[in-house]
N, C-alpha and C positions, 0 to 999 in steps of 0.2 A: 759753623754758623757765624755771621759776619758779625760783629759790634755794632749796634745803631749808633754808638757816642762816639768809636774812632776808627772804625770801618777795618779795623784789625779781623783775621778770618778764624781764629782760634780762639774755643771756649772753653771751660768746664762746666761739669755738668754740677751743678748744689743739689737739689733736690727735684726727684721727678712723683707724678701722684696722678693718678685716671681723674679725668673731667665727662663732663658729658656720658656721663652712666656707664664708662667705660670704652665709650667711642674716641675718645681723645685722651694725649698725653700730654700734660702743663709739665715742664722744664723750667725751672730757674737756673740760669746761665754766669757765669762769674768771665769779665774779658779776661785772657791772662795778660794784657798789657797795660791798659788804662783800669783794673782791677772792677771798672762799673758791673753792675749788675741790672740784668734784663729777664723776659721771660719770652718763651716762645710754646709755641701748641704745635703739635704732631697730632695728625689723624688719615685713616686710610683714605684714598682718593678715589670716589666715588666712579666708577663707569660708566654712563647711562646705558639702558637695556633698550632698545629700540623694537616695536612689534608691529609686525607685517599684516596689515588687517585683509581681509578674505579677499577686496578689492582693489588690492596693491597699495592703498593709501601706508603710509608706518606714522605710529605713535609714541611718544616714553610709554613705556609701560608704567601700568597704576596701578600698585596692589589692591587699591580702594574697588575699583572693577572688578578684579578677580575674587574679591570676600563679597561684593554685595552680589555676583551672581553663585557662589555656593550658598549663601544664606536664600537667596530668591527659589532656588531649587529645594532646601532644607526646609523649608518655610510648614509649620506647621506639623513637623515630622519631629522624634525623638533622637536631637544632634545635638547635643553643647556648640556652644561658641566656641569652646576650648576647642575640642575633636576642630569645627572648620578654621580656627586661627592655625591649628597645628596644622592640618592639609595645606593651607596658605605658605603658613613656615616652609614646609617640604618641598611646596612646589618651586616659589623664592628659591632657595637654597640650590636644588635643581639647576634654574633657570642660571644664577648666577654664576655656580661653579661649573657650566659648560663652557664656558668662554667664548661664546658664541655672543656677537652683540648686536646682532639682531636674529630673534624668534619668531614663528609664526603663530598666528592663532592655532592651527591646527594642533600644533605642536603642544598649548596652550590647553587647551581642549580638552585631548588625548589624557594626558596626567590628568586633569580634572577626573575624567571619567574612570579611569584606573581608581583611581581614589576613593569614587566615590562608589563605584561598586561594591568595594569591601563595607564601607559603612553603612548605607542606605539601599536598597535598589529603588524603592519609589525615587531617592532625591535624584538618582541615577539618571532614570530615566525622565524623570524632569530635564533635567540639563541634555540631555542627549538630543532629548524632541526639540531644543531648542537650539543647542549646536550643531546638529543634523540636519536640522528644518527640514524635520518628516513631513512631505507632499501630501500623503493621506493614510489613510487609516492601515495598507498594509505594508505598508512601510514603518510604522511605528510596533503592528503585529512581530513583524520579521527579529527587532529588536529586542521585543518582550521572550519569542522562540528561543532567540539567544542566551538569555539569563538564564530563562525555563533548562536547556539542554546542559548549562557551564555546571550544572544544579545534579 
């Protein structure tokens, strides 16, 4: 790390301690040559996730989207917040250690629905009707077949 006071490239480290809830790392630095002392922050560097919407448009991805359509589908059903913050976490988690930096809705989707099968089937097939855009009535049947048979 360079010295801001004599642009010397060697430091030591005095004291390091988590900042930002643990997102970051504050270092107080000693020069070893002009003896000044500084601080600097270390934190992981961000990759943006870019997502490929159904009609080729891409977006940053938004967690905020992704929780406010499991909550639209939970709505009214017996789901903690907890249970869909943690679906959100998994999926995040998911999303970010594939290494892949752009995803698509589908893809997007898919894990929702995985998810939410185990927890819900109403909220299930909430989302589904809605992800699917069931055309009509046996198209959403065909669906409901599906849990009915997995059963």
């Amino acid at each position: 790390m360079r010295c801001p006071y004599c642009d010397y490239y060697e430091s030591k480290v005095i004291d390091s301690r988590p900042t930002d809830e643990g997102q970051a790392i504050r270092r107080r630095r000693e020069c070893t040559k002009c003896s000044k002392r500084f601080t600097t922050y270390e934190k992981i560097e961000d990759i943006p996730l870019v997502v490929i919407k159904k009609d080729g448009n891409r977006q940053s991805y938004n967690r905020n989207k992704l929780l406010n359509g499991i909550i639209r589908a939970c709505e009214k059903r017996p789901v903690s917040m907890k249970v869909i913050e943690d679906v959100v976490d998994e999926i995040e988690k998911s999303l970010f250690n594939s290494m892949e930096r752009e995803i698509t809705t589908d893809l997007i989707g898919e894990m929702v629905m995985n998810r939410l099968k185990n927890i819900d089937e109403v909220a299930y097939v909430r989302f589904a009707s809605v992800y699917r855009q069931f055309k009509d009535l046996n198209t959403f049947m065909d669906e409901l077949k599906k849990i009915l048979d997995e059963k």
